[in-house]
DRENMITOR-317082 format. One record per residue (C-alpha): x, y, z; residue in three letters; residue number from 1. Coordinates in nm, 2 decimals. Layout:
N
<<X Y Z> "ALA" NUM>
...
***
This chain:
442
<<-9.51 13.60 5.46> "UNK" 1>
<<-9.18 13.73 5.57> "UNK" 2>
<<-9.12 13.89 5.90> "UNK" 3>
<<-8.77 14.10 5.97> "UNK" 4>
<<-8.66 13.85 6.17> "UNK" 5>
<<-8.70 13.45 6.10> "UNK" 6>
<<-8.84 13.26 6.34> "UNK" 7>
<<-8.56 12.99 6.28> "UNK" 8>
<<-8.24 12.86 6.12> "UNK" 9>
<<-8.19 12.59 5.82> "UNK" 10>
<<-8.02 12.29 5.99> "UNK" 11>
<<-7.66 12.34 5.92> "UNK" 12>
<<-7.34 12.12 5.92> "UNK" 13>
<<-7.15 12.31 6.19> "UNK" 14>
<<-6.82 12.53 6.20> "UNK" 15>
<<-6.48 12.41 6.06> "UNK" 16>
<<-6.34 12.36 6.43> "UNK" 17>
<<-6.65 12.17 6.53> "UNK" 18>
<<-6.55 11.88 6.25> "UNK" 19>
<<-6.23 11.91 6.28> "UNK" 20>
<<-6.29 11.78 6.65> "UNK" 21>
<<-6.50 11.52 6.57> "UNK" 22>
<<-6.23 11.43 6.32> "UNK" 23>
<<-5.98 11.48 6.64> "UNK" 24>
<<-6.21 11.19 6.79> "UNK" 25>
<<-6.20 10.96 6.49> "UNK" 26>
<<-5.81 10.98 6.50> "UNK" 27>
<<-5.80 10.86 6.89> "UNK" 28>
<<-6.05 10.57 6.83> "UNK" 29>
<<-5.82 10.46 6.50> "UNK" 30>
<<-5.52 10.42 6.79> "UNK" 31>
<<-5.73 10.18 6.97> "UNK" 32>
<<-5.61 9.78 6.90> "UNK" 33>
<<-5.75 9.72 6.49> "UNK" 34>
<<-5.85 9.38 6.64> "UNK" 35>
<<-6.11 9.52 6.87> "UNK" 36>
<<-6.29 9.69 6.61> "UNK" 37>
<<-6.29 9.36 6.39> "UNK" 38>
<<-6.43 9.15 6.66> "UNK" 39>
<<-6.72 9.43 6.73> "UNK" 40>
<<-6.81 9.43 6.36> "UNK" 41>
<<-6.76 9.08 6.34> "UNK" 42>
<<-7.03 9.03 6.69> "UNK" 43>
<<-7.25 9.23 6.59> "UNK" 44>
<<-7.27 9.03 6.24> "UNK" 45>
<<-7.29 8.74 6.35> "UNK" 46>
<<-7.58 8.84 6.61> "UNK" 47>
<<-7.79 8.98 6.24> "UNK" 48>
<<-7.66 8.61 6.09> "UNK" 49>
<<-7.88 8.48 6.37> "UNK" 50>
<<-8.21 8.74 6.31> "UNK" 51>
<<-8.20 8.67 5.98> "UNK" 52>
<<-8.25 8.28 6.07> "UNK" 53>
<<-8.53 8.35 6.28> "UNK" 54>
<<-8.70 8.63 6.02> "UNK" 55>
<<-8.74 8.63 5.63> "UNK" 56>
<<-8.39 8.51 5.49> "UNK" 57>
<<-8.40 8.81 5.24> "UNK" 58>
<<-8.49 9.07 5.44> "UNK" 59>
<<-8.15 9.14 5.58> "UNK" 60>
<<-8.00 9.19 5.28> "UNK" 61>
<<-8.31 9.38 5.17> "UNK" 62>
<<-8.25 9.61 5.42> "UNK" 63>
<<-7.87 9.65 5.39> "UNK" 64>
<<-7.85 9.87 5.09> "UNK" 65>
<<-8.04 10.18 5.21> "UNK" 66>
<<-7.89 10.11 5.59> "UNK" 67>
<<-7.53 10.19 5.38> "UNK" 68>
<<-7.64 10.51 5.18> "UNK" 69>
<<-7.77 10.67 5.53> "UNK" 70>
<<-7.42 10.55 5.75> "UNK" 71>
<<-7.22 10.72 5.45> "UNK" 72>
<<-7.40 11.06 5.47> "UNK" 73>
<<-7.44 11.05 5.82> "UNK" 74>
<<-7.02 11.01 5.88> "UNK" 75>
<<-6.97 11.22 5.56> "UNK" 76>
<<-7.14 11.49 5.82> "UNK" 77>
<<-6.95 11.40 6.14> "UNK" 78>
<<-6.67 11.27 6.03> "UNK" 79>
<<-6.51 10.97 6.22> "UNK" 80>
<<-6.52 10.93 6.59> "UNK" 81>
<<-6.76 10.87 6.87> "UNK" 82>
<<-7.13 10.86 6.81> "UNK" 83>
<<-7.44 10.84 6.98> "UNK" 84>
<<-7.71 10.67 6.79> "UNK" 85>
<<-8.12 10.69 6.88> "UNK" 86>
<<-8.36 10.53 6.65> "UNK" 87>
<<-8.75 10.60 6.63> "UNK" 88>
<<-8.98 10.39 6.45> "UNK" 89>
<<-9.25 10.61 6.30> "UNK" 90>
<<-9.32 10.40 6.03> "UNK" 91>
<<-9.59 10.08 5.97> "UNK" 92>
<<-9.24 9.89 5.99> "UNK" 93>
<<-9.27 9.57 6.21> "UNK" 94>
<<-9.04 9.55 6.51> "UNK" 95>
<<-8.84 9.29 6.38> "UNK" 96>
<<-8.72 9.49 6.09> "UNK" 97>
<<-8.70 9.81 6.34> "UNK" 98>
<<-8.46 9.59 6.55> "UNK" 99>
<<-8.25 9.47 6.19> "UNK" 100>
<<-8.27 9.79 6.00> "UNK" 101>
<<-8.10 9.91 6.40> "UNK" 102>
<<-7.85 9.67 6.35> "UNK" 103>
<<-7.69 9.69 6.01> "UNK" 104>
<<-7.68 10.09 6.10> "UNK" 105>
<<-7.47 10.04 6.34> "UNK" 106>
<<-7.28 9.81 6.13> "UNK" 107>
<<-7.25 10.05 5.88> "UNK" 108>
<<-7.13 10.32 6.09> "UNK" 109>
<<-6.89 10.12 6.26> "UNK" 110>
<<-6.71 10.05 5.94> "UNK" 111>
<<-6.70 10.39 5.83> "UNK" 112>
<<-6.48 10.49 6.16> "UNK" 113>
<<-6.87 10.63 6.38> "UNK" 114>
<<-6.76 10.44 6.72> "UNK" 115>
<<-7.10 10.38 6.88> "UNK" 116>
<<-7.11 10.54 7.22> "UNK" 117>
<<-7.31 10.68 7.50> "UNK" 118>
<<-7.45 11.04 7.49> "UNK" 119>
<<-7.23 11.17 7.73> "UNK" 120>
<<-6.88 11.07 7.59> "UNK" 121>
<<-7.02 11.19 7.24> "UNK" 122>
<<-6.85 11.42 6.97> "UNK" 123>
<<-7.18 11.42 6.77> "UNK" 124>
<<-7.52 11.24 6.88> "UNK" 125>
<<-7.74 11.10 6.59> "UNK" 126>
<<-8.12 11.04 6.62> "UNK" 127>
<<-8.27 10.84 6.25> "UNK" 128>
<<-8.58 10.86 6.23> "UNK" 129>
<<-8.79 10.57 6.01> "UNK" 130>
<<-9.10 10.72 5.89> "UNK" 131>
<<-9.29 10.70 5.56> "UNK" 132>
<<-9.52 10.86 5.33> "UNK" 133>
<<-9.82 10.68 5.05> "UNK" 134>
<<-9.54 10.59 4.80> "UNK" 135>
<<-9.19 10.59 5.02> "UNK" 136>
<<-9.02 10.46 5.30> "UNK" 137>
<<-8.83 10.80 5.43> "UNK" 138>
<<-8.52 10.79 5.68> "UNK" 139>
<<-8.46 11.11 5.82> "UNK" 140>
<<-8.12 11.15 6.04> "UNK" 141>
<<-8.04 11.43 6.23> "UNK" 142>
<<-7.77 11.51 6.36> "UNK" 143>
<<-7.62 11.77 6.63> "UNK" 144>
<<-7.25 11.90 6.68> "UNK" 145>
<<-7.22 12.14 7.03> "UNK" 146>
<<-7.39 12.41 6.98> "UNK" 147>
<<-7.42 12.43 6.60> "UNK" 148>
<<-7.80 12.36 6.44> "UNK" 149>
<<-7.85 12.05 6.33> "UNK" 150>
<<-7.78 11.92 6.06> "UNK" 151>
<<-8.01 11.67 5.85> "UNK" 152>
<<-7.97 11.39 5.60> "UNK" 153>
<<-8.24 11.14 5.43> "UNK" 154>
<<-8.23 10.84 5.27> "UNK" 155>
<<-8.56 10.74 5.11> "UNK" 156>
<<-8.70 10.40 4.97> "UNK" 157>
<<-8.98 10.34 4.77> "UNK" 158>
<<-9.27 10.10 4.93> "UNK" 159>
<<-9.36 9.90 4.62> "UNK" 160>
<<-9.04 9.83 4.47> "UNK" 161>
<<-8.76 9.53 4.59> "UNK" 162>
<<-8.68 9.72 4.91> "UNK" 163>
<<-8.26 9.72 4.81> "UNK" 164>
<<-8.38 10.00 4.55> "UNK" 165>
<<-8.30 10.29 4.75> "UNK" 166>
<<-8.37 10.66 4.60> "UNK" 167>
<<-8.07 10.89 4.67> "UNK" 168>
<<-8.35 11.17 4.62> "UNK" 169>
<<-8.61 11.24 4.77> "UNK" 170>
<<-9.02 11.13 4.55> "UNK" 171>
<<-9.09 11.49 4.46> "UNK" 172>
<<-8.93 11.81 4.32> "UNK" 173>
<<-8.99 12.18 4.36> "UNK" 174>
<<-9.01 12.40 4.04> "UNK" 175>
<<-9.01 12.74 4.04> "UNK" 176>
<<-9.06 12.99 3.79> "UNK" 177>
<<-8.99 13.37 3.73> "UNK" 178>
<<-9.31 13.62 3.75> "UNK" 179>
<<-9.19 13.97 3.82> "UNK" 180>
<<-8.87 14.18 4.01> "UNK" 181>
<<-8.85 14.52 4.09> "UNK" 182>
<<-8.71 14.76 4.36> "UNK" 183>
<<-8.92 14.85 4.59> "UNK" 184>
<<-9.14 14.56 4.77> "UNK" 185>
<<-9.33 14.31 4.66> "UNK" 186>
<<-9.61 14.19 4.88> "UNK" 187>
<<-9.79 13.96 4.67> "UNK" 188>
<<-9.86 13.84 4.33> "UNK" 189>
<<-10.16 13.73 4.15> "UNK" 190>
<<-10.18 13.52 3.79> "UNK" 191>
<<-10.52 13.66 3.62> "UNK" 192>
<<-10.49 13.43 3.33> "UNK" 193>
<<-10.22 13.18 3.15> "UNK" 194>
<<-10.18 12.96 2.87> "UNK" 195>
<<-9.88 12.70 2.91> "UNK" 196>
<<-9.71 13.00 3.17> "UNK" 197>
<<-9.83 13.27 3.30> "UNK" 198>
<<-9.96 13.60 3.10> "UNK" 199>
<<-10.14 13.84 3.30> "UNK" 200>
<<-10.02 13.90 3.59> "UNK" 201>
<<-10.09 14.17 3.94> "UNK" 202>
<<-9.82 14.30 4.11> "UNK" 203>
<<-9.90 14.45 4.47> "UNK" 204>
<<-9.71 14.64 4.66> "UNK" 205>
<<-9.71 14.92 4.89> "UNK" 206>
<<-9.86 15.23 4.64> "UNK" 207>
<<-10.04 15.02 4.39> "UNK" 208>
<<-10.13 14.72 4.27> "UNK" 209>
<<-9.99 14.71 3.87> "UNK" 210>
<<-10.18 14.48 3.57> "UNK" 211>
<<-9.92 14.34 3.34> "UNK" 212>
<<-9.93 14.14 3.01> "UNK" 213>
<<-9.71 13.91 2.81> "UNK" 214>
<<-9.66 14.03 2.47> "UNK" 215>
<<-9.43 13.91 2.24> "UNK" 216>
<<-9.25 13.80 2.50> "UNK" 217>
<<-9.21 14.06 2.70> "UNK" 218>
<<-9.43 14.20 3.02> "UNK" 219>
<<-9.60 14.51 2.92> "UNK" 220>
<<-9.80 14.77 3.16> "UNK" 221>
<<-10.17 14.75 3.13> "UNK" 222>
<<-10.25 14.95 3.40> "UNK" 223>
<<-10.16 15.07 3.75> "UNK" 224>
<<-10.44 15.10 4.00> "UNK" 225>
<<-10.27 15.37 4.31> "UNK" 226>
<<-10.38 15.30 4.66> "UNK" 227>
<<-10.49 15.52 4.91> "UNK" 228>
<<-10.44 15.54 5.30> "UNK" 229>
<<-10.44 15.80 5.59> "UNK" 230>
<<-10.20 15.60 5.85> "UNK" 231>
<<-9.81 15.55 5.76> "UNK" 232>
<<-9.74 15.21 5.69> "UNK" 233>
<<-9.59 14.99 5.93> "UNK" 234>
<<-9.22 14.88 5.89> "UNK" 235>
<<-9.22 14.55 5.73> "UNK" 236>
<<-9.52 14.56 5.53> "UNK" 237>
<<-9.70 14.30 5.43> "UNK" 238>
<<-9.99 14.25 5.19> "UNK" 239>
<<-10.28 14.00 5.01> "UNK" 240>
<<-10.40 13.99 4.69> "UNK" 241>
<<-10.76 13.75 4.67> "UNK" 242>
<<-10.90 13.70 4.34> "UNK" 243>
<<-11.27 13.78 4.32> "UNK" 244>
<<-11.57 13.61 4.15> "UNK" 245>
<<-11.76 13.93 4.11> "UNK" 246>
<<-11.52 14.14 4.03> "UNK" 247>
<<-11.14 14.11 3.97> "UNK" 248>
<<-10.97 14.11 4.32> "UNK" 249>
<<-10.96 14.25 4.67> "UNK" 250>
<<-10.68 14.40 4.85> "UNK" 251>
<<-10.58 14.34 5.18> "UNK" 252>
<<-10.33 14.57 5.42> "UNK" 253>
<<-10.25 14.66 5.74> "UNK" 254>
<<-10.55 14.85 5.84> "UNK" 255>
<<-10.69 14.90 5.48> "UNK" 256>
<<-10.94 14.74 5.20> "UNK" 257>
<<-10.95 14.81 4.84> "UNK" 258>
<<-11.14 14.63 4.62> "UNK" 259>
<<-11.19 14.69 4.19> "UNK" 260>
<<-11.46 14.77 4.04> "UNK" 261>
<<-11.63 14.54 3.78> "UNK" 262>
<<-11.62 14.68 3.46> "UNK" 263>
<<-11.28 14.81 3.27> "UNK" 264>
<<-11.13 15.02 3.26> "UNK" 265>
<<-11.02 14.92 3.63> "UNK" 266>
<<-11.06 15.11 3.93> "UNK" 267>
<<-10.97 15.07 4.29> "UNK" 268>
<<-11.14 15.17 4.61> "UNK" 269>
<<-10.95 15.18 4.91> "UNK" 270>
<<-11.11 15.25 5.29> "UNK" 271>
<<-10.99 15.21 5.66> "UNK" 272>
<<-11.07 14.89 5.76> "UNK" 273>
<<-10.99 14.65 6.05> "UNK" 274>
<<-11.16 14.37 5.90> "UNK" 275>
<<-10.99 14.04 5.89> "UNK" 276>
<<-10.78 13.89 5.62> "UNK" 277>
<<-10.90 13.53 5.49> "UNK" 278>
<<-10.62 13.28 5.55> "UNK" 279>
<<-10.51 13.10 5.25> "UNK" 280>
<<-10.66 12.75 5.37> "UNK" 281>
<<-10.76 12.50 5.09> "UNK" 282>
<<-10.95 12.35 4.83> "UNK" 283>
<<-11.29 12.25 4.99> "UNK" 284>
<<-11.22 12.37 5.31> "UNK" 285>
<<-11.44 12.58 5.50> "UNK" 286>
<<-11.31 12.97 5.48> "UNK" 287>
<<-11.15 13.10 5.74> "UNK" 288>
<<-11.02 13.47 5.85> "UNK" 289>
<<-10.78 13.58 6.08> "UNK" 290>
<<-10.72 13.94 6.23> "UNK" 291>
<<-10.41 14.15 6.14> "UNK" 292>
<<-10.26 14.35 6.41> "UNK" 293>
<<-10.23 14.66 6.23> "UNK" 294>
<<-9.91 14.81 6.29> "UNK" 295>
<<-9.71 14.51 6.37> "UNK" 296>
<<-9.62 14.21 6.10> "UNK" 297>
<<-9.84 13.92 6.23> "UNK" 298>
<<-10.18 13.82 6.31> "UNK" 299>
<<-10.33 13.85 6.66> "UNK" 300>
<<-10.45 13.44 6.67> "UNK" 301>
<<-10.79 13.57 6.69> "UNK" 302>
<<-11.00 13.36 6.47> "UNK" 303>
<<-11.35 13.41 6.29> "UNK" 304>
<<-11.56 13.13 6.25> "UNK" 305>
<<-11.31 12.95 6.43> "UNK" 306>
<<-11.15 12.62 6.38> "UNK" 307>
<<-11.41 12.37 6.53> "UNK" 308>
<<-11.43 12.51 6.93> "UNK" 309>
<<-11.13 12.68 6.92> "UNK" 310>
<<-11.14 13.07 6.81> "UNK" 311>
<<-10.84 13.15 6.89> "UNK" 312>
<<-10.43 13.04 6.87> "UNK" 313>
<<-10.13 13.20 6.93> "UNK" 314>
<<-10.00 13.51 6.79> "UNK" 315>
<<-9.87 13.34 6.40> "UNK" 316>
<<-9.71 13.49 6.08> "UNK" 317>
<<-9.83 13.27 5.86> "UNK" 318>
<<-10.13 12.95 5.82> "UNK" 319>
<<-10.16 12.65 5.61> "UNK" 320>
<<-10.47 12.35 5.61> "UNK" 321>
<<-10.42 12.04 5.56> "UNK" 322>
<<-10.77 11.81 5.43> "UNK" 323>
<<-10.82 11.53 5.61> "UNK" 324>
<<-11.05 11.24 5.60> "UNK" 325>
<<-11.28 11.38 5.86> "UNK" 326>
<<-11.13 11.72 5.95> "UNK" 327>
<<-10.90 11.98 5.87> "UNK" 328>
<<-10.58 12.03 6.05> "UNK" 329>
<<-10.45 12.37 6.04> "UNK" 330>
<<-10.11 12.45 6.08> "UNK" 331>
<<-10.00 12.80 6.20> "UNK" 332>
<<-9.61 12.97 6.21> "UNK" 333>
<<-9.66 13.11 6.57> "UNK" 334>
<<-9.43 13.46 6.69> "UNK" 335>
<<-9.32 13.21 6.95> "UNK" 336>
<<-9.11 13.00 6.72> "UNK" 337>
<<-9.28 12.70 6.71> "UNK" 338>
<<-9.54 12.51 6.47> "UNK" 339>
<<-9.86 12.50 6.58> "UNK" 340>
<<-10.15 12.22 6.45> "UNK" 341>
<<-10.48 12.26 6.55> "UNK" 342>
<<-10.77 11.98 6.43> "UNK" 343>
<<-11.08 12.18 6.58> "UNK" 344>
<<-11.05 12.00 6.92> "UNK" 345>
<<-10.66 12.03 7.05> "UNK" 346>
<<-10.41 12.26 6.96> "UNK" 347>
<<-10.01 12.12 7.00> "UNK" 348>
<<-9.70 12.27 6.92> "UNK" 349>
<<-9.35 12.20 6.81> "UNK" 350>
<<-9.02 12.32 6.76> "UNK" 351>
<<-8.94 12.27 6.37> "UNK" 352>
<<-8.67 12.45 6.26> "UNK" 353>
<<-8.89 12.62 6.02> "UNK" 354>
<<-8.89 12.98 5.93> "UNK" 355>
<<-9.21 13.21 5.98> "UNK" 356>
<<-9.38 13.16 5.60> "UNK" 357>
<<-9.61 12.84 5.51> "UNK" 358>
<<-9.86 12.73 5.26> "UNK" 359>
<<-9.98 12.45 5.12> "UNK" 360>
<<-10.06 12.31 4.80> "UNK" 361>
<<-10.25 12.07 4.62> "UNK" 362>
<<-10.07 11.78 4.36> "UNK" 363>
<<-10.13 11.45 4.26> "UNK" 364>
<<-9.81 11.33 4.42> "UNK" 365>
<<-9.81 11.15 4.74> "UNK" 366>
<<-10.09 11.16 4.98> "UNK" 367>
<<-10.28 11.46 4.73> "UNK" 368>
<<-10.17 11.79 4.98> "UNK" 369>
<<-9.79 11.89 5.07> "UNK" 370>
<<-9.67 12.19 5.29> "UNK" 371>
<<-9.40 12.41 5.19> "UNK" 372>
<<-9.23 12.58 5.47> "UNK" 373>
<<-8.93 12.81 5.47> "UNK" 374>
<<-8.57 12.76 5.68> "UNK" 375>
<<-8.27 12.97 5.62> "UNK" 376>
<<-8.01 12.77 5.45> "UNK" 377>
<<-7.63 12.81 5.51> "UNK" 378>
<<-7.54 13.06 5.27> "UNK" 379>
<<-7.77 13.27 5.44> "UNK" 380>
<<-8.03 13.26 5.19> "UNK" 381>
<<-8.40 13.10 5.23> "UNK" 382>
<<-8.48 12.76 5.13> "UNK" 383>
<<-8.83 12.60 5.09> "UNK" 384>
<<-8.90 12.25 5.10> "UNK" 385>
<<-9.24 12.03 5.07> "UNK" 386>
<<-9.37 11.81 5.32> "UNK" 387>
<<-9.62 11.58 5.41> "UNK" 388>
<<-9.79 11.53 5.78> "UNK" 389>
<<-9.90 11.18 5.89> "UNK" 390>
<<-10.09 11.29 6.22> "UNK" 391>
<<-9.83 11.60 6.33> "UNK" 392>
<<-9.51 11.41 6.25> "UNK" 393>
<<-9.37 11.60 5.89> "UNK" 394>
<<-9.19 11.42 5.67> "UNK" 395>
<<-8.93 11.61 5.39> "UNK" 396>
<<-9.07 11.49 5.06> "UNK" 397>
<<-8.84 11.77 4.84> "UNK" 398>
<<-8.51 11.86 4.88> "UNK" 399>
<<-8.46 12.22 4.97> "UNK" 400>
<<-8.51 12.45 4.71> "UNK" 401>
<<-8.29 12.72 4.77> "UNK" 402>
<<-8.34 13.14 4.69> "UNK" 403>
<<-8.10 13.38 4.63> "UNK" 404>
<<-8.19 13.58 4.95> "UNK" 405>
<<-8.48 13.64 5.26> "UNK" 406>
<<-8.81 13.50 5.15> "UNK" 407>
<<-9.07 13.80 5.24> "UNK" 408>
<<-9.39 13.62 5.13> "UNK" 409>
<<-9.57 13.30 5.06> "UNK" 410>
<<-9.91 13.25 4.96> "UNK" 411>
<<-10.11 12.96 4.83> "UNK" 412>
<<-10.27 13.08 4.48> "UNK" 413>
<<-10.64 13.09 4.43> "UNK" 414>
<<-10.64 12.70 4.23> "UNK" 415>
<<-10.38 12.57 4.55> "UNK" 416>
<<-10.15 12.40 4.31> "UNK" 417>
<<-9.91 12.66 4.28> "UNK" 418>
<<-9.80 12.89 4.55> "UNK" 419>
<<-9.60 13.27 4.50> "UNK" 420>
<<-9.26 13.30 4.70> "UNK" 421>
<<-9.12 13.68 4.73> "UNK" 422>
<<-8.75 13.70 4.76> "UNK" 423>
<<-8.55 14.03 4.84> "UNK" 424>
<<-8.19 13.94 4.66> "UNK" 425>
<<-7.96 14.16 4.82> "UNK" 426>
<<-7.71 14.17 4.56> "UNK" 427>
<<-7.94 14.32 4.28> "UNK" 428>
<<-8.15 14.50 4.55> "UNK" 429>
<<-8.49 14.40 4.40> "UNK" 430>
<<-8.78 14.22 4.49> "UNK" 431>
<<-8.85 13.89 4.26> "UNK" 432>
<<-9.18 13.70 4.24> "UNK" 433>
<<-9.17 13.36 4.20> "UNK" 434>
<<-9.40 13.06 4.13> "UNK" 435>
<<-9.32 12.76 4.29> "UNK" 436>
<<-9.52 12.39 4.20> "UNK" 437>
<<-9.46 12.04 4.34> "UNK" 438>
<<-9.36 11.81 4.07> "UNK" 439>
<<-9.38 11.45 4.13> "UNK" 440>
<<-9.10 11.23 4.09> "UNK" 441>
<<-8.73 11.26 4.10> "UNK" 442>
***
């Protein structure tokens, strides 16, 4: 879903004076006596030399390999110069490898010209986080410059191999594939049928909802099904197409239904309505509807059945559910800016960096469901990347996959292994319909 204004920014690297300071601050630590800096690197060694007498002799070494890829891209983003470093252990990671992985990070860091110091005498402050998915260990630095967004970089290692093998990529991959563009908007987009791609395909958007074909190649118009309403629509429209069992679909707008007939050739019926719209959710899980506020571009957060004993959240954009072993947690992209996970009992919040669209999909990679959530990347684009959530901590498990412009909507499909982006390129000044999979994998 795609409001006018995102709810957040892609974590960037920061302006060209912003480096070039923290480069300033590399420079004025390189003036400093070269012998100082041997004898810390050299300390700090030895005091490893010694954990690794009292621990596993290989497991330094094990660790050193990834601890080298992460120092590399972490100084490749702040250049040389003072540092603050913070490390959080989210991971099943013992302490004793917490406290050496620590260690030969620093190490690393110091070599590369990052002068460890406190926060307050920092050009750039680092927080690494160690966390971990079924398959991967996954490292996840980020790191801030003044006042520019953060920027983030991940190392990640796989659990079952020797430990050294560290994957520069991250275990899965996001492939997206062309459906439909066009001028004016699309809302959403609906695969009827397919062989080894798509080939019957609806297109909805804000005067009809329009059947396509592959033939020969080539999408052909089957038909084109107008709708009907009284009230103007709102601004930034937004729409949902649900696939039907006892006829072909239903429709969903700001205050409006429509829903086909059953027999062909098509029709559609369209009638006020203030009913709610069912909230892409998951396979298995049980349905749930949200209401639409009707002239704005967001649900109210009122809730029906409800998500165990709560029946309402905050005003969202967009929601997503997660299985779980023994209850659902639903995720919602609040107006406020935040994420928001409720698990039928609590509801908590947190500030992601993510933009206002999410859905989530269903793979055999990883731990069986990912999330895909938008950000705006630096070229001032949208990006989506996949993610997994152990308890409410997520963890990248895609790179970002990046679109040529603002990402209006996102919805799961009906099977929840695909999902449909809409992108509004600027340059061609079209709408394009997209769908996106999780591959597993590099």
């Amino acid at each position: 879903m795609g409001p006018a204004v995102h709810v957040s920014k892609q974590w960037g690297l920061g302006t060209e004076e912003q480096r070039s300071a923290v480069g300033g601050a590399g420079k004025m630590s390189a003036r400093q006596p070269a012998g100082g800096r041997r004898y810390f690197r050299g300390a700090l060694a030895a005091i490893l030399l010694f954990s690794s007498l009292c621990f596993p002799a290989a497991l330094a070494a094990d660790w050193t390999t990834p601890a080298q890829l992460l120092a590399r891209k972490i100084v490749a983003a702040t250049g040389p110069g003072a540092v603050s470093i913070k490390l959080d252990n989210r991971s099943s990671l013992a302490k004793k490898d917490f406290a050496l992985i620590r260690g030969l990070l620093r190490v690393e860091l110091e070599s590369l010209g990052a002068r460890s110091v406190a926060a307050e005498q920092a050009a750039a402050s680092v927080t690494v986080t160690l966390s971990e998915n079924p398959r991967f260990y996954v490292w996840v630095a980020e790191i801030r410059q003044g006042n520019t967004e953060p920027a983030v970089v991940i190392v990640s290692i796989p659990h079952n191999e020797e430990v050294g093998v560290v994957h520069n990529s991250l275990p899965m991959s996001l492939r997206k594939i062309p459906l439909w563009a066009q001028k004016d908007r699309i809302l959403d987009v609906a695969v009827l049928d397919e062989d080894s791609v798509p080939q019957h395909i609806a297109v909805l958007d804000g005067d009809k909802v329009a059947i396509y074909r592959q033939k020969s190649g080539k999408w052909q118009t089957e038909q084109s099904l107008a709708i009907t309403h009284a009230r103007p629509w709102p601004r930034d429209l937004r729409g949902l197409l649900i696939l039907a069992k006892d006829h072909l679909f239903d429709v969903y707008l700001p205050g409006v239904f429509c829903q086909t007939g059953a027999s062909v050739p098509l029709t559609l019926k369209c009638r006020d309505s203030d009913d709610p719209w069912p909230l892409p959710g998951a396979a298995g899980v049980q349905p749930l509807s949200g209401f639409y506020a009707g002239s704005r571009n967001f649900f109210t957060g009122a809730l029906t059945p409800g998500v165990g004993k709560l029946t309402s959240v905050a005003k969202f954009y967009s929601a997503a559910a997660l299985p779980r072993t023994n209850y659902v947690l639903w995720l919602f992209a609040g107006t406020d800016g935040q994420a928001h996970f409720v698990d039928g009992v609590t509801e908590q919040s947190a500030k992601l960096n993510w933009g206002s669209d999410m859905a989530t999909v269903r793979t055999g990679c990883g731990a069986g469901w990912q999330l895909l959530a938008t950000a705006q990347d630096t070229n001032g684009g949208d990006s989506l990347r996949a993610y997994e959530i152990a308890d409410r901590d997520p963890v990248p498990v895609s790179a970002a996959s990046d679109f040529p412009g603002e990402i209006t909507a996102l919805w799961a499909d009906v099977k929840y292994d695909n999902a449909i982006v809409v992108v509004r390129d600027p340059e061609r000044g079209e709408y394009e319909a997209f769908r996106v999979a999780v591959a597993c994998g590099e």
